[in-house]
C-alpha positions in Angstrom: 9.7 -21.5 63.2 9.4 -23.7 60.3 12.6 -23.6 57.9 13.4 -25.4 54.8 17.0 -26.3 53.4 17.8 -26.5 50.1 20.4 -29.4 49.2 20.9 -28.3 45.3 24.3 -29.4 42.9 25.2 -25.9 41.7 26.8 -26.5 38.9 29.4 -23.5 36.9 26.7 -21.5 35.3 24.9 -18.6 38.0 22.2 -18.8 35.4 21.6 -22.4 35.8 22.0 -22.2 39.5 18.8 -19.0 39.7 16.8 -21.8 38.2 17.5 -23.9 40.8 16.6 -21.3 43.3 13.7 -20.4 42.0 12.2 -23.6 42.0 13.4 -24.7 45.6 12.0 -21.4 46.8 8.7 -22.1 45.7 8.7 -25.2 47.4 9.9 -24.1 50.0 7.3 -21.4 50.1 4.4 -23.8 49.3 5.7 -25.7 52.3 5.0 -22.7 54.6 8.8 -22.5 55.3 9.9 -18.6 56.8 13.4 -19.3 56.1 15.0 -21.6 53.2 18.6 -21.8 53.5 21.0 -22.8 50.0 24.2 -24.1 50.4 27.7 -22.4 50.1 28.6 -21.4 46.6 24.9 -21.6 45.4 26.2 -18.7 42.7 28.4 -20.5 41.4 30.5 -24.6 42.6 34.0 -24.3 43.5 36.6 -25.0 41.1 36.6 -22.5 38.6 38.2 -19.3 38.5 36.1 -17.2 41.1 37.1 -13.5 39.9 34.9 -13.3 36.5 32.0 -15.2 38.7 32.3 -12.5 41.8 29.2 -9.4 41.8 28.5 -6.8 43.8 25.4 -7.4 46.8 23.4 -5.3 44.1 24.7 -6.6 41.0 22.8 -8.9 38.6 22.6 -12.7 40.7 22.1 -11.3 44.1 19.4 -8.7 42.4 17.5 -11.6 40.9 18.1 -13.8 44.4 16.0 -11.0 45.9 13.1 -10.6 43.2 12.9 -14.3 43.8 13.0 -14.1 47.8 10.2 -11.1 47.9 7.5 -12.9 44.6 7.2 -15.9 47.6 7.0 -13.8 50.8 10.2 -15.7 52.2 14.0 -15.2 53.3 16.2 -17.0 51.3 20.1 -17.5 52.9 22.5 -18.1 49.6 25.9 -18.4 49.3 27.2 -16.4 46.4 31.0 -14.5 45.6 31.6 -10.7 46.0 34.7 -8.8 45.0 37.3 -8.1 47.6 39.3 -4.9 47.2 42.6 -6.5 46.8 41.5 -8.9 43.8 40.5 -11.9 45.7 36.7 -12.3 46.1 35.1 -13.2 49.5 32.4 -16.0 50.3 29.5 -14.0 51.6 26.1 -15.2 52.4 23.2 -13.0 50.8 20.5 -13.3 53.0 17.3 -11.3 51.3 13.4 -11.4 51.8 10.9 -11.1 54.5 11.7 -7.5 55.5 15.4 -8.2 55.8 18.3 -7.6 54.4 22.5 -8.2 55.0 24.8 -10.7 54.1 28.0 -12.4 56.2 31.5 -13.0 54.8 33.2 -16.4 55.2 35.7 -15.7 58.4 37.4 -19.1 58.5 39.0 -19.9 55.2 39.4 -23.3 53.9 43.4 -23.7 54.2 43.0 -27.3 54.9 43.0 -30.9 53.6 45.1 -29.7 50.9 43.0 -27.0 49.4 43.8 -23.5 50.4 40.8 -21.4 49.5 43.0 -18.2 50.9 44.8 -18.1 47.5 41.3 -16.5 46.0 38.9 -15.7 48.9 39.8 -13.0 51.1 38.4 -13.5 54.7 35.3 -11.8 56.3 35.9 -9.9 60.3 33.0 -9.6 61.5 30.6 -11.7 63.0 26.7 -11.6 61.8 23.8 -11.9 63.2 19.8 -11.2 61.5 16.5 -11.3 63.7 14.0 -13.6 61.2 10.3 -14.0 61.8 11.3 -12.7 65.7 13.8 -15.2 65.8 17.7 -13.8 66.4 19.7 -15.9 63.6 23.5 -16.6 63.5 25.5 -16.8 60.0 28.1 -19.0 59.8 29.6 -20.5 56.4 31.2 -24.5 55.9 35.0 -24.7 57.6 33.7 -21.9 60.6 32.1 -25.0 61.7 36.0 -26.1 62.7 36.0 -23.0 65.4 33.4 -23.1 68.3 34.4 -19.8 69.6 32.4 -18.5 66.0 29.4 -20.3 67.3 29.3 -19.4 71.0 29.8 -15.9 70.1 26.8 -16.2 67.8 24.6 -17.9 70.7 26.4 -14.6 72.9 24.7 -12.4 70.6 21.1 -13.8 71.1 20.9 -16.1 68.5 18.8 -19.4 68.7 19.2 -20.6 65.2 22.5 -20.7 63.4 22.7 -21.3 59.8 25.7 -23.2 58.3 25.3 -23.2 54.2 28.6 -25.4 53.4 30.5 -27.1 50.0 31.6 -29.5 52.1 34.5 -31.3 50.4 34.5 -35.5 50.5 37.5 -37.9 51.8 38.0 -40.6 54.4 35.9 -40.0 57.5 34.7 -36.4 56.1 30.8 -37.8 56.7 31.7 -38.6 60.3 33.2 -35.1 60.5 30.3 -33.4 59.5 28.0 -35.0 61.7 30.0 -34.9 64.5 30.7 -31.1 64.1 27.7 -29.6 63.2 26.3 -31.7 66.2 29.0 -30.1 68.7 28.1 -26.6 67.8 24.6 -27.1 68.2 26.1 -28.3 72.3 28.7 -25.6 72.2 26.0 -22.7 71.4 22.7 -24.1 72.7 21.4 -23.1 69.1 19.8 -24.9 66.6 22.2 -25.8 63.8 20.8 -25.6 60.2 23.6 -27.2 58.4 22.9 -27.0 54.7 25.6 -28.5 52.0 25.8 -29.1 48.4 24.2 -32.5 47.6 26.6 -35.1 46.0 27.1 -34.2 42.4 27.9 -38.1 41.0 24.0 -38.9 42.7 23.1 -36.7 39.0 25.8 -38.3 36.8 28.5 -35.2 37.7 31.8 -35.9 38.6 33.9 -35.2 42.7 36.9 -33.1 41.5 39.5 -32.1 43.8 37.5 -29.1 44.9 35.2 -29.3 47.8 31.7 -30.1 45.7 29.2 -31.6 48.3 28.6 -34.4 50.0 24.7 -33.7 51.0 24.0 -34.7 54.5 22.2 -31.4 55.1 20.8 -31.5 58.8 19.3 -29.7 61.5 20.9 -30.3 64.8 18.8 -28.9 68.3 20.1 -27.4 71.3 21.0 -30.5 72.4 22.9 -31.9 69.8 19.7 -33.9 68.3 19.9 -35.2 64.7 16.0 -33.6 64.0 16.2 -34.5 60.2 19.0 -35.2 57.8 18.8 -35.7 53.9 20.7 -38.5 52.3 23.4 -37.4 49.6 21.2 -36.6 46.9 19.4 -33.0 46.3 16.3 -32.1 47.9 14.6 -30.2 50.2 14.5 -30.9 54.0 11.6 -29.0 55.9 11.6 -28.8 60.0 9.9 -27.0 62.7 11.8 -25.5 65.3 11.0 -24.8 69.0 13.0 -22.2 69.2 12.4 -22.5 73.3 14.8 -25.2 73.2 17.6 -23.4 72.7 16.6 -20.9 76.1 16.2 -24.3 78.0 19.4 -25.9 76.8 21.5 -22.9 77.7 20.1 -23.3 81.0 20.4 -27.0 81.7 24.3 -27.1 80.1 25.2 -24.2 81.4 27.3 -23.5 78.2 27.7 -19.8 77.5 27.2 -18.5 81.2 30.1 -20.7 83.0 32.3 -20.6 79.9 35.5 -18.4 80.7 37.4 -18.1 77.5 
């Protein structure tokens, strides 16, 4: 399965950012890609108010998101905001094109390092999964890379691929973390792990504010904890090809998901 991420700087205008989607899904398109996965927050960076941003699955971005996704015959994985019923909104994934259709909400919520994304987002229940191309895919969205139970669950479910779109906030040692965690989850779930952050916005002359903006570092991770390509902090667009029969002969080797017992 070929799959392309998409390591964009979204900046605060959801007409600015289609642009950007547009373009990388044409690329990624031209590149033969099936999938092309944007980061976390592709609607719209952190750090503004998130109420007047939030829309409805079939309101104006997600509708356009879609056009886009179905003009180059490819799924595109987006992270956008959606209202939640008790004023908060909730980080969902749109995931559109190809013949599918559904969308995940954020489960683990970034109360951490300071930041407590709770205050606005309201948390998703459930966990997702989409069969793309014939391939079972697992959602998973920036700080529910923290919680391997997410990911083995996932892997539980059938999936071979899970995608991680993520805003993944800077700080001592936060590189290291990043690596190291989306690296573990690929072992924990025998999965491939299509980790896909904002890129670094001071690489275009933006500024790091106090909300998590990026750090790039997008990577795929295989069954066996393998770096299979990575992207430096700057935007662009990282293109792999998956053997998705790695995952099958991981499980089997570690063991992981049939002599876990909790």
């Amino acid at each position: 399965m070929r799959i392309a991420l998409a390591q964009v700087v979204s900046s605060t205008d959801s007409e600015d950012n289609l642009k950007l989607i547009d373009q990388y899904v044409r690329q990624a398109a031209e590149a033969g890609a099936r999938l092309v996965v944007f980061p976390e927050a592709a609607m719209c960076r952190f750090g503004v108010p998130l109420g007047p941003v939030a829309e409805p699955l079939d309101g104006p971005w997600a509708t356009r998101v879609r056009a886009l996704a179905a003009d180059a015959g490819i799924t595109v994985i987006a992270g956008m905001f959606t209202p939640a019923d008790d004023g908060r909104v909730r980080n969902t994934l749109l995931v559109t094109g190809g013949g599918v259709e559904t969308s995940y909400d954020k489960i683990h919520l970034f109360d951490a390092f300071g930041f407590a994304e709770s205050d606005t987002v309201a948390p998703g229940a459930e966990p997702v999964t989409v069969d793309i191309a014939g391939a079972t895919i697992g959602l998973a969205t920036c700080y529910d890379v923290r919680f391997p139970g997410l990911f083995q669950e996932l892997a539980g479910r059938g999936a071979s691929v899970i995608v991680l779109p993520a805003s993944w906030g800077a700080g001592p040692g936060k590189r290291d973390q990043w690596d190291v965690l989306v690296r573990a989850r690929a072992l924990d779930a025998g999965a491939f792990v299509v980790a896909c952050d904002q890129a670094d916005p001071t690489t275009v002359g933006g500024e790091a504010g106090k909300a998590p903006t990026g750090i790039g570092a997008s990577l795929v991770a295989d069954p066996f904890g393998a770096v299979v390509a990575q992207l430096g902090a700057e935007p662009g667009l990282l293109v792999a090809d998956l053997d998705l029969d790695r995952a099958g002969t991981a499980r089997e080797r570690t063991g992981v998901l049939a002599n876990r017992r909790f």
